[in-house]
C-alpha positions as CSV (number, residue, x, y, z in Angstrom):
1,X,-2.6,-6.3,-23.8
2,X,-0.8,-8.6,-25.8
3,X,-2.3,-11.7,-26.7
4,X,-0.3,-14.0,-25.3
5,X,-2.1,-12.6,-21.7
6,X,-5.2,-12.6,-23.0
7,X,-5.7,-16.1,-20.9
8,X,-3.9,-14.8,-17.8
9,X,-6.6,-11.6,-18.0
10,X,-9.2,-13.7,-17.9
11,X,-8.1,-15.5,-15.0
12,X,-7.7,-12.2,-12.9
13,X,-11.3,-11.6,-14.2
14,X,-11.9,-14.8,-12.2
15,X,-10.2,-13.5,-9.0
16,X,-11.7,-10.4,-9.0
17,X,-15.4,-12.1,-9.3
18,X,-16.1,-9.5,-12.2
19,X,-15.6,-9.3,-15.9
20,X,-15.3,-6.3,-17.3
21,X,-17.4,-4.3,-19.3
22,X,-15.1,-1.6,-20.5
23,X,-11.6,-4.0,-20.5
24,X,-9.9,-0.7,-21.2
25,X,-9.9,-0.3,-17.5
26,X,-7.9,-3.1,-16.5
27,X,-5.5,-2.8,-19.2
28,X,-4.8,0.5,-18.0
29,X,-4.5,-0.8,-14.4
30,X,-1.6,-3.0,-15.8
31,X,0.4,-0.6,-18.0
32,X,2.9,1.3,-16.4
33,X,4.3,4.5,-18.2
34,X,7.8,2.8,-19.4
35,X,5.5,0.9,-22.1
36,X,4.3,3.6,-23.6
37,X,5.3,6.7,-26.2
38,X,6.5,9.7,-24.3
39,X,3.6,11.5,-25.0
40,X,0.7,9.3,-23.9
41,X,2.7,7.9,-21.0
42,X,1.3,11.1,-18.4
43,X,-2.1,10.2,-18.9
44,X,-2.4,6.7,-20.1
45,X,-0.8,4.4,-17.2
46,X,-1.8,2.7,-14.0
47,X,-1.3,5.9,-11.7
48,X,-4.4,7.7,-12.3
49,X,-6.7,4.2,-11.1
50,X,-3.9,3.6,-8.1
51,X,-4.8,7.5,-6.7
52,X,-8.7,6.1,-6.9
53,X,-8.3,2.4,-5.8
54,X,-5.9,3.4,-2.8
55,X,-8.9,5.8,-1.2
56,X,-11.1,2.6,-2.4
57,X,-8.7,0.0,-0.4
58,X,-8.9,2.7,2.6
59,X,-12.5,2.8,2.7
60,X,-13.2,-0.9,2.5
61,X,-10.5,-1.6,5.0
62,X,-11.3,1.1,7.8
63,X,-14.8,-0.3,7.6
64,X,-13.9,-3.5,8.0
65,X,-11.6,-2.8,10.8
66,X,-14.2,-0.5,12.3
67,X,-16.7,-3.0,12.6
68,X,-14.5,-5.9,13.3
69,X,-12.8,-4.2,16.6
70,X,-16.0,-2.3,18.2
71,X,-14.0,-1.9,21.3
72,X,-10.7,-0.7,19.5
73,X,-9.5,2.5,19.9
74,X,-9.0,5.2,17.4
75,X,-5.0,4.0,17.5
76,X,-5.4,0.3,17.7
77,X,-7.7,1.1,14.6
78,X,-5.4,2.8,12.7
79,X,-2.6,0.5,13.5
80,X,-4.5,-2.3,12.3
81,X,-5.4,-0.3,9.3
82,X,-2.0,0.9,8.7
83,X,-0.9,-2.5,8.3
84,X,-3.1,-3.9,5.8
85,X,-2.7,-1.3,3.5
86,X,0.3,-1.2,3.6
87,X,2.9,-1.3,0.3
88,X,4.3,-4.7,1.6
89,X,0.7,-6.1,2.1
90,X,-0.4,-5.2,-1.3
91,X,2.3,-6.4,-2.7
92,X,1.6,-9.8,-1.5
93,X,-2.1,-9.8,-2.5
94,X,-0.7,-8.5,-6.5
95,X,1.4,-11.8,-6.1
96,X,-1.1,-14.3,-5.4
97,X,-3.4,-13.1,-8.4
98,X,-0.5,-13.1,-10.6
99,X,-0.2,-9.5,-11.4
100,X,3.3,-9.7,-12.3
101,X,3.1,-11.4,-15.3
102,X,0.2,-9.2,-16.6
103,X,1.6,-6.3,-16.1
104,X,2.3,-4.0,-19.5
105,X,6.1,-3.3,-18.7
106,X,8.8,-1.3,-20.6
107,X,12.1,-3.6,-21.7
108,X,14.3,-1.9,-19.0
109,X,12.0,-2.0,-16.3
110,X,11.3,-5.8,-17.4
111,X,15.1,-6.3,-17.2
112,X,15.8,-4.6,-14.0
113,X,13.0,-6.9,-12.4
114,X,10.3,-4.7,-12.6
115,X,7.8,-7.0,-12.7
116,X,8.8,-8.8,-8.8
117,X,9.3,-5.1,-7.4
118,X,7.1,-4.7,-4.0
119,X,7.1,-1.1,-4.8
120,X,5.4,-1.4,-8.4
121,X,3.1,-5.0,-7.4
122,X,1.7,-2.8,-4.5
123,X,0.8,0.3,-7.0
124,X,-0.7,-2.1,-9.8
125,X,-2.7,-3.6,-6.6
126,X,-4.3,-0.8,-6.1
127,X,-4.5,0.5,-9.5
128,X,-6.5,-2.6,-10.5
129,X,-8.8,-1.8,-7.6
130,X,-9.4,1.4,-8.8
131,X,-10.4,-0.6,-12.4
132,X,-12.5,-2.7,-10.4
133,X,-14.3,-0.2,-8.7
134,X,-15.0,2.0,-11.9
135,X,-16.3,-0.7,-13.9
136,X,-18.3,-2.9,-11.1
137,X,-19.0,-0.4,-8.5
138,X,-18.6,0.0,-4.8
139,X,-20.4,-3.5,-3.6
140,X,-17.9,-5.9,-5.7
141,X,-15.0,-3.8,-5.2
142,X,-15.6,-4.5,-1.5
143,X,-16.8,-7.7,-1.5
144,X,-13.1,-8.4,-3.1
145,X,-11.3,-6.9,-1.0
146,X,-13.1,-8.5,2.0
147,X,-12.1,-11.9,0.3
148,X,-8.6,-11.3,-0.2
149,X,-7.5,-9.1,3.3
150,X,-9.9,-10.5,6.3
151,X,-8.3,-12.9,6.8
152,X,-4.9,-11.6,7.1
153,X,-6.4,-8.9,9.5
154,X,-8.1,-11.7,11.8
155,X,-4.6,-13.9,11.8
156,X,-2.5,-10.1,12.2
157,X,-1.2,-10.4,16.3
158,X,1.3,-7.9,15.6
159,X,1.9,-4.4,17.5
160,X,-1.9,-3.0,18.5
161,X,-0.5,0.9,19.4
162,X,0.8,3.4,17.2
163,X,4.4,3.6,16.5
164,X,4.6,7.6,17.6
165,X,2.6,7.2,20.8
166,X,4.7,4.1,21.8
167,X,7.8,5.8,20.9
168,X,6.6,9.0,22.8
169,X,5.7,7.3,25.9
170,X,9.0,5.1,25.7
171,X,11.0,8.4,25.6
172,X,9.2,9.9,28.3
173,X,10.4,7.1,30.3
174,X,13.6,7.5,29.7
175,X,13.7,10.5,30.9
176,X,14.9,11.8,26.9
177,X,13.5,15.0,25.3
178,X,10.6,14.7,23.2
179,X,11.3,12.6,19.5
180,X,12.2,15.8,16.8
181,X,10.7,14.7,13.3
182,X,11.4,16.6,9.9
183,X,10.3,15.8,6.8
184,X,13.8,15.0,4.4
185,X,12.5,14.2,1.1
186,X,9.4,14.1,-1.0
187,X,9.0,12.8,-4.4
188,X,6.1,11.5,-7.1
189,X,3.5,13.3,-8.4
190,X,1.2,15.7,-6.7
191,X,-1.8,12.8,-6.6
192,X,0.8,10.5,-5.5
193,X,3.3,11.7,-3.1
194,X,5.6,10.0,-1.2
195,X,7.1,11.7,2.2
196,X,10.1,10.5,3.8
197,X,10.6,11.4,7.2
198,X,13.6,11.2,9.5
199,X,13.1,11.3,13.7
200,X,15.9,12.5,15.5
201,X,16.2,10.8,19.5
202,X,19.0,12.0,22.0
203,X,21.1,9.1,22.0
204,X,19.9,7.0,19.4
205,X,20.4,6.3,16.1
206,X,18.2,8.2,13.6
207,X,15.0,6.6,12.1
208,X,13.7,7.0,8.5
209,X,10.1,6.2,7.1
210,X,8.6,7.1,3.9
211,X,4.7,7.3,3.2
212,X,2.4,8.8,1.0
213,X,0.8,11.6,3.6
214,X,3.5,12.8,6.4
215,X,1.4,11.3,9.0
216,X,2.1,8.0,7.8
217,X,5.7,8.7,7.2
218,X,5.6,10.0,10.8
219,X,4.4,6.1,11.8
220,X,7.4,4.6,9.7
221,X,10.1,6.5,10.9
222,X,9.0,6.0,14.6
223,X,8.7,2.2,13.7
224,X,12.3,2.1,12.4
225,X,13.7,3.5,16.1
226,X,11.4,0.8,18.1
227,X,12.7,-2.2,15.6
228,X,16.6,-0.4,15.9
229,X,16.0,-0.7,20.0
230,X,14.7,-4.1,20.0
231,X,11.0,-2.6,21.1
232,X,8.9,-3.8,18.7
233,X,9.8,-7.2,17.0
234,X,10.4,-7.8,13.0
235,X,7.7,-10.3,13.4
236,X,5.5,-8.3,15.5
237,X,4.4,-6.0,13.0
């Protein structure tokens, strides 16, 4: 960490309620793999903590959710759960503790504004949850994450049903054959995939979704055909 974000470490220390006993950890959780020599960069970046802290953001969450909702069903729960774990989501928490800034970035990704990309804040989230959890356990890891995503899952009012089952029942309605999914694409490592799926519907335009299980891509892609037909909402989800 250089030392000119020695300060700003110490104030995500703050936010996280924890400081850490083996700051080796967080470092990690903040270096991506363009800042480092060729041969440490495999095993000595954030992605290793992101594969841990996104079960760990999962966990907390679906609890939460689970004992939120008692009357939910399984797919309201997973909707709801879908969308706070979401890259997007994560993204925005990364932002409001500053994790841009701290981030251990190569030149070209720093240039090619690495440190503002949704994509990357959302995997340093979770990577620094990972961290968190390692260091401090499982009861300040939660207690975090109950801080800084219950409230944006009591103030969510957005689509309560799966995106599949919507767009199943939707179809059906129309009289159309059922929705065709295939998977087009998938890329990242083997701890970290990412799926992207296209569904096919007679007479529509096609959807794409990407995910990091096919299930979830699934979700997306059916997601992008209800927004295309006016459906579901940009704001409603």
């Amino acid at each position: 960490m250089a030392r000119e974000n020695v300060a700003g470490l110490k104030r995500l220390e703050d936010e996280l309620g924890h400081e850490f006993s083996d700051r080796s950890l967080i470092i990690r959780a903040l270096t991506h793999a363009s800042a480092l020599p060729s041969a440490r960069s495999a095993t000595e970046n954030y992605e290793r903590l992101e594969f841990l802290g996104d079960r760990v953001l999962g966990l907390a969450v679906a609890e939460m959710v689970f004992q939120t909702y008692p009357k939910a069903e399984e797919g309201e729960l997973a909707c709801r759960l879908n969308h706070l774990v979401k890259r997007e989501t994560c993204a925005k928490v990364a932002a409001e503790l500053g994790i841009g800034e701290l981030m251990v970035i190569g030149e070209s990704e720093a240039h090619s504004g690495g440190r503002a990309k949704v994509a990357l804040l959302a995997d340093i989230c979770e990577s620094v949850l990972g961290a968190l959890y390692r260091d401090a356990g499982w009861k300040t890891a939660r207690f975090f994450i109950e801080r800084h995503w219950r409230g944006r899952m009591l103030s969510w009012s957005g689509n309560q049903r799966d995106a599949k089952t919507t767009l199943q029942e939707w179809v059906q309605g129309k009289g159309l054959a059922t929705p065709n999914y295939k998977i087009s694409d998938r890329s990242g490592p083997d701890h970290v995939p990412v799926f992207t799926v296209t569904v096919a519907v007679d007479g529509m335009d096609t959807g794409s979704g990407k995910g990091p299980s096919k299930r979830l891509a699934e979700q997306a892609a059916a997601e992008t055909v209800l927004r295309q037909e006016g459906i579901w909402s940009e704001s409603g989800k």
